[in-house]
N, C-alpha and C positions, 0 to 999 in steps of 0.2 A: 846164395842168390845166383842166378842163370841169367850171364850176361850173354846179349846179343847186339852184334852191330850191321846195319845193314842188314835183316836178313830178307831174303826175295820171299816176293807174296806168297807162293806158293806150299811155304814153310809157316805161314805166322796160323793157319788151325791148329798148327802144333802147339804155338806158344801161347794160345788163348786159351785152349784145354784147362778146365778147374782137376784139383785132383781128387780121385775117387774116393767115397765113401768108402770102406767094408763093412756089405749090408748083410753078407751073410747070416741067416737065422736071425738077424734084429725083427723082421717081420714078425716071425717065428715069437719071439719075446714079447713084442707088442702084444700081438691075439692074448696072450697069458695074462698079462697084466690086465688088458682091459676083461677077459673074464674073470679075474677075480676080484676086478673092483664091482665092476655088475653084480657080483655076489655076494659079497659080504659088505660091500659100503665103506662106511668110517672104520670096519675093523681093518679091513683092507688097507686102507691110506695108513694109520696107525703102525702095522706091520710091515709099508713097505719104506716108512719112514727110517722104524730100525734097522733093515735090511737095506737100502742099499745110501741114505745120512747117517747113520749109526747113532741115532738119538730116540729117546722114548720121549713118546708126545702121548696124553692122556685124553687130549681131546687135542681136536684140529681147529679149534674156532680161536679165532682171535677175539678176546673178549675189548668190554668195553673200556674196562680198566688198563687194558695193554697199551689202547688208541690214544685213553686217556694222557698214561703217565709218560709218553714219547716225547711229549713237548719238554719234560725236562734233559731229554739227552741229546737233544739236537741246536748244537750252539747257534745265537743266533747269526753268525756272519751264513753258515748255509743255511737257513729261515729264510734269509734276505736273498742268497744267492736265488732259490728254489722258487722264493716269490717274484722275482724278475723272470724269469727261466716261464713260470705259468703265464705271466702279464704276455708276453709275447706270445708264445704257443697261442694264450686263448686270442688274441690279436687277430694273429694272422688266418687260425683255422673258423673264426667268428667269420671273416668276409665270402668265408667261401659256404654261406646260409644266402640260397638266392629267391627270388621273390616268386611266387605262380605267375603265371605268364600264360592268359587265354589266348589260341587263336582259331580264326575264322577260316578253317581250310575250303570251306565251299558254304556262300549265303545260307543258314539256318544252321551249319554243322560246326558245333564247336568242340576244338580237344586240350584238354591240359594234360600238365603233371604237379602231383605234389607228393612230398618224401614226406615217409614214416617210419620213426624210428625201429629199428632194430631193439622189442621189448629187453630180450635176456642176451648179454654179452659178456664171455669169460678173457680177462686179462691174464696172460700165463708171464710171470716176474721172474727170471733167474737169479740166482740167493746165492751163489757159489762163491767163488775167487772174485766176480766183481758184482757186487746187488747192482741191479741196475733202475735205481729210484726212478733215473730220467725216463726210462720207457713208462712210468707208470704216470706221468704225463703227457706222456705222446699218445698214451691209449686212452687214457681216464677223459682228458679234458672234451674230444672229440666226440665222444662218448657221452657227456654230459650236455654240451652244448647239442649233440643230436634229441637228446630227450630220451637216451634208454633208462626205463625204470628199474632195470635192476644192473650194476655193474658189478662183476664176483671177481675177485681177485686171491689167485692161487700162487705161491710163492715157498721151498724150502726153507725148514727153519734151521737153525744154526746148530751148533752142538751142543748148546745149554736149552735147545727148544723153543728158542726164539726167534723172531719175524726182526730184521736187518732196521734199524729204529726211525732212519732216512725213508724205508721202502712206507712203512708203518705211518709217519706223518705227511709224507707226500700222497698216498691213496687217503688219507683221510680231509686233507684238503684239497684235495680234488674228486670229491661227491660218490669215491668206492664207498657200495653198499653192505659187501659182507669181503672179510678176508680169510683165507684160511691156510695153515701150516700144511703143504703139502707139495710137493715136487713133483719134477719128473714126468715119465710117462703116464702115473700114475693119478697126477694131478688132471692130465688133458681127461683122460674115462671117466675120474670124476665128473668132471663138468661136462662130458659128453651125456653119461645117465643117470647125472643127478644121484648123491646118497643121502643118508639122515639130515646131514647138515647142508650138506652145498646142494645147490639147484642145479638142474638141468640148463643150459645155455643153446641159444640160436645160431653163435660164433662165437669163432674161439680167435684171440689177438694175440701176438709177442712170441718174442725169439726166444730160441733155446737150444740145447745139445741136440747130439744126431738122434737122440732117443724123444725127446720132446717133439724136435720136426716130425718124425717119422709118426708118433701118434699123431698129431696133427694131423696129416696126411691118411690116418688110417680110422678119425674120427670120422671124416667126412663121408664112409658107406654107411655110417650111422645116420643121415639126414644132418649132421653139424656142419655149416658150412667154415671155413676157414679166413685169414685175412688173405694170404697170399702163398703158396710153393717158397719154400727158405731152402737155403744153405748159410753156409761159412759168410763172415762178412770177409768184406773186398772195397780195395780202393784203386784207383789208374788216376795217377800224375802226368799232365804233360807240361814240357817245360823248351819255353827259348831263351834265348837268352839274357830275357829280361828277371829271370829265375832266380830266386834265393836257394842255394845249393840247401840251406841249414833250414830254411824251409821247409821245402820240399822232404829233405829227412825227416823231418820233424811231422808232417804228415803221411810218410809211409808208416813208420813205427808206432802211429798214433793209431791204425787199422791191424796192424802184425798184434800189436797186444792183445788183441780179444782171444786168441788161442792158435794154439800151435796148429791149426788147421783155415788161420785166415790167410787172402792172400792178396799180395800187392803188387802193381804194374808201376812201372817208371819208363815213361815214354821222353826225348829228349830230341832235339834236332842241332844242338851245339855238343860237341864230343869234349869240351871244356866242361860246361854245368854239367854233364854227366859225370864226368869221372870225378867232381867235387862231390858230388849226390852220394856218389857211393862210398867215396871217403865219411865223408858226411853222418851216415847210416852208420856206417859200424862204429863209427865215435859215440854217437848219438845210443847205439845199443847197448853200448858197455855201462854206463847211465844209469840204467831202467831198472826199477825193482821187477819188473815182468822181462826182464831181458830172456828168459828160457821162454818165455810163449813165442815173445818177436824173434827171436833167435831163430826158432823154429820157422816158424811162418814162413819167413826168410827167404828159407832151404829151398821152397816153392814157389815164389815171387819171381820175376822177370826185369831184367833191368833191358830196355831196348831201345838201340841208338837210330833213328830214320833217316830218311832225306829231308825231310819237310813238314811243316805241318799240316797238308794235307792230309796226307799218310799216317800220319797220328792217329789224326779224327775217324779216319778207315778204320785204323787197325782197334782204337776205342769203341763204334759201335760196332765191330764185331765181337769185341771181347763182351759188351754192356756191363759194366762196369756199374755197381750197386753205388759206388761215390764215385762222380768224377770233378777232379781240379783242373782250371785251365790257369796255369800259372805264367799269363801270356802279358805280354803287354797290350796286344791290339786282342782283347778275347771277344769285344763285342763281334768280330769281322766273320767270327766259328760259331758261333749262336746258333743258326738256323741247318749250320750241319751237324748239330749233334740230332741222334736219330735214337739212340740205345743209351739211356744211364735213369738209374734212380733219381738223384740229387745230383745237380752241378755245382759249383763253388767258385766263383769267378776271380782274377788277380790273387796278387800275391798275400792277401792278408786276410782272403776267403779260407781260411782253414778249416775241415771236416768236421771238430772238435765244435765250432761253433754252433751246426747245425745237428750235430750230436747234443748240445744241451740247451739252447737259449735263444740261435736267432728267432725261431719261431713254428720253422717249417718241420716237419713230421721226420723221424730219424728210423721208422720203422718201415722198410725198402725191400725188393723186391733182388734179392742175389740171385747167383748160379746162374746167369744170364736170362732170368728172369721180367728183366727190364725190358725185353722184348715184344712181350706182350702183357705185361701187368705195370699198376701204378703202384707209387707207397700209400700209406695207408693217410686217410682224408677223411675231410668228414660227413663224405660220401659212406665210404665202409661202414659207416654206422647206421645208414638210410634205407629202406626200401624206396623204388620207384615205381608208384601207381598212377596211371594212364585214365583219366576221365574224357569223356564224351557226351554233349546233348544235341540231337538232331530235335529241331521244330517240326513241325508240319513242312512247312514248305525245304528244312533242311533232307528231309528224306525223301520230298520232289523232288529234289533238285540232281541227287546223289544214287535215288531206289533205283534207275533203269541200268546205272552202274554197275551197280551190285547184281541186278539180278542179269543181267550176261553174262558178267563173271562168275557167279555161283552154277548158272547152266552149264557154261561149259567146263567146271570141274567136276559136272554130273551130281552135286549136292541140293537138290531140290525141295530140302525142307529149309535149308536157307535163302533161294531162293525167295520161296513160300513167304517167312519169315517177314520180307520186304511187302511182295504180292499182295498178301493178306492185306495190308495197313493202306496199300494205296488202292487198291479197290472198294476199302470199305470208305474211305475218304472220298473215291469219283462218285460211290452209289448216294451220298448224303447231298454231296452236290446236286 
């Protein structure tokens, strides 16, 4: 870890800096792969199943029987867990379904909007070192409550060629409509152009390695739109002294695990809870069955001691921080100055983990400082918005001399016209 104390503003771009990818020739790899899923399809997935999971899969369909027999290997205490974990998701992402709303922007002239779902929507599930079931409720539920009629979900199979049993009954009680054995970069081209089995998709959802990002990123000259620009996940602690040291550890290390290339801030204004923090940390990392990822991670993280909490919340939305905790006593007082973060998590008992599985709110976020101009994913991302309009007769009195000066003078005179026409033939009936 990279301890810093005090250091003067004109230093801290330094210590905000994510660290770099090596992108070299991955571009390079992507073009490959997606042309050869474009051409051969399912043999292609098949082949790159064994190349680069080292398993033969003979089909990529998750049949019905697999969906089926899940329930017996899924104990019931996570059944329970999994079904509190949905009750909220769908909670909280249900309130945010708002009503149409006409208005009258000039007598006769009325304009709404109403959302429509996004038809075909692809869920991409990491299957690796950790399945990550819970994302396929932060994608699926939002998804279903939007009304997409088809939701595809692509996931690596294991080394016995099997679908993670948790990933498998959590997409199936949450309305996925087709699932299939497939990873990687190879899984996004599928779902980009559609093969035998898997459908083509509108949008592609869910995190993944730098090779997943990066097709994501490289489906989109295909017409496939994306959720959001990813990186690494990330989290930035600030802490006074109303701060649980063991806490706080406990919430870095809880971001350090996703892999040796996440990264975490620890911002502090007490040079006491700091130097417990870090005691703390490495107590807390010797612990961990992932202790080599967060280990890692680590090596890249920031420990930074400030003046103030001001200065924090500076040095925070410059970093924009994909998680931030405010491990404050007075937090409500910082509320309106945070400007830059995915997700915030307020006091000492708001732990990240929470909104990683079960408070309710959506855990698939906008890293790399991202959060600067993007939201996490809602259940907006699953909507289109189309703009309706009905002018009356007298709405297009009221409004056509409008238009048609401003059409004049962009020298567009069939729109003009377009006005003209209607109100002239309305004076001449008069």
């Amino acid at each position: 870890m990279k301890i810093s104390k005090y250091p003067q503003k004109e230093t801290w771009s330094e210590l905000v800096k994510r660290p770099v990818l090596q992108r070299e020739k991955l571009t390079e790899l992507i073009a490959d792969i997606f042309n050869e899923v474009e051409k051969n399809g399912d043999q292609a997935l098949i082949d790159f199943n064994k190349k680069f999971d080292k398993v033969e899969v003979k089909n990529i369909n998750v049949s019905e029987e697999e969906i089926e027999n899940v329930e017996n290997l899924i104990s019931t205490e996570l059944k329970q867990a999994i079904q509190q974990a949905k009750d909220n998701i769908t909670k909280f992402h249900a309130s945010q379904i708002v009503e149409i709303e006409k208005v009258e922007t000039t007598k006769g002239v009325i304009c709404w909007r109403e959302n429509r779902a996004i038809e075909k929507v692809g869920i991409y599930i990491p299957g690796g070192t950790a399945p990550l079931f819970s994302t396929v409720l932060m994608l699926a539920i939002p998804a279903q409550l939007a009304g997409c009629k088809e939701i595809i979900l692509c996931t690596p199979p294991d080394k016995n060629g099997n679908i993670n049993p948790a990933i498998l009954y959590t997409a199936k009680l949450c309305g996925v409509t087709k699932i299939f054995k497939t990873g990687g970069a190879q899984a996004i081209a599928a779902m980009t152009f559609g093969t035998q089995s898997i459908p083509n998709v509108y949008k592609i959802f869910g995190p993944g390695n730098q090779f997943v990002v990066a097709a994501k990123e490289y489906a989109q000259s295909f017409g496939v739109s994306i959720d959001m620009p990813a990186g690494p996940s990330e989290v930035l602690v600030i802490a006074d002294e109303k701060a649980v040291p063991a806490f706080c550890a406990a919430d870095l290390l809880s971001q350090a695990e996703h892999g040796s290339d996440s990264q975490v801030i620890f911002l502090s204004t007490e040079e006491k809870i700091f130097n417990q923090t870090i005691e703390e940390t490495e107590k807390q990392l010797k612990e961990l069955p992932r202790n080599e990822f967060a280990g890692e991670a680590l090596k890249n993280s920031h420990f930074v001691l400030l003046k103030n909490l001001d200065e924090a919340l500076e040095f925070s939305n410059l970093y924009t921080p994909e998680h931030l905790i405010l491990a404050l006593k007075d937090y409500e007082k910082y509320i309106l100055k945070i400007q830059n973060a995915g997700s915030v998590f307020l006091g000492n008992y708001s732990c990240e983990s929470a909104g990683d599985y079960a408070s309710g709110t959506n855990h698939t976020l906008p890293t790399n400082g991202f959060a600067k101009n993007y939201s996490g994913v809602s259940l907006d991302s699953f909507v289109k918005k189309i703009t309706f309009q009905h002018l009356s007769k007298e709405g297009l009195q009221n409004l056509g001399k409008t238009i048609e000066i401003m059409a004049e003078a962009e020298g567009l005179f069939a729109h003009k016209n377009a006005v003209s026409i209607r109100l002239n033939q309305e004076n001449e009936r008069v």
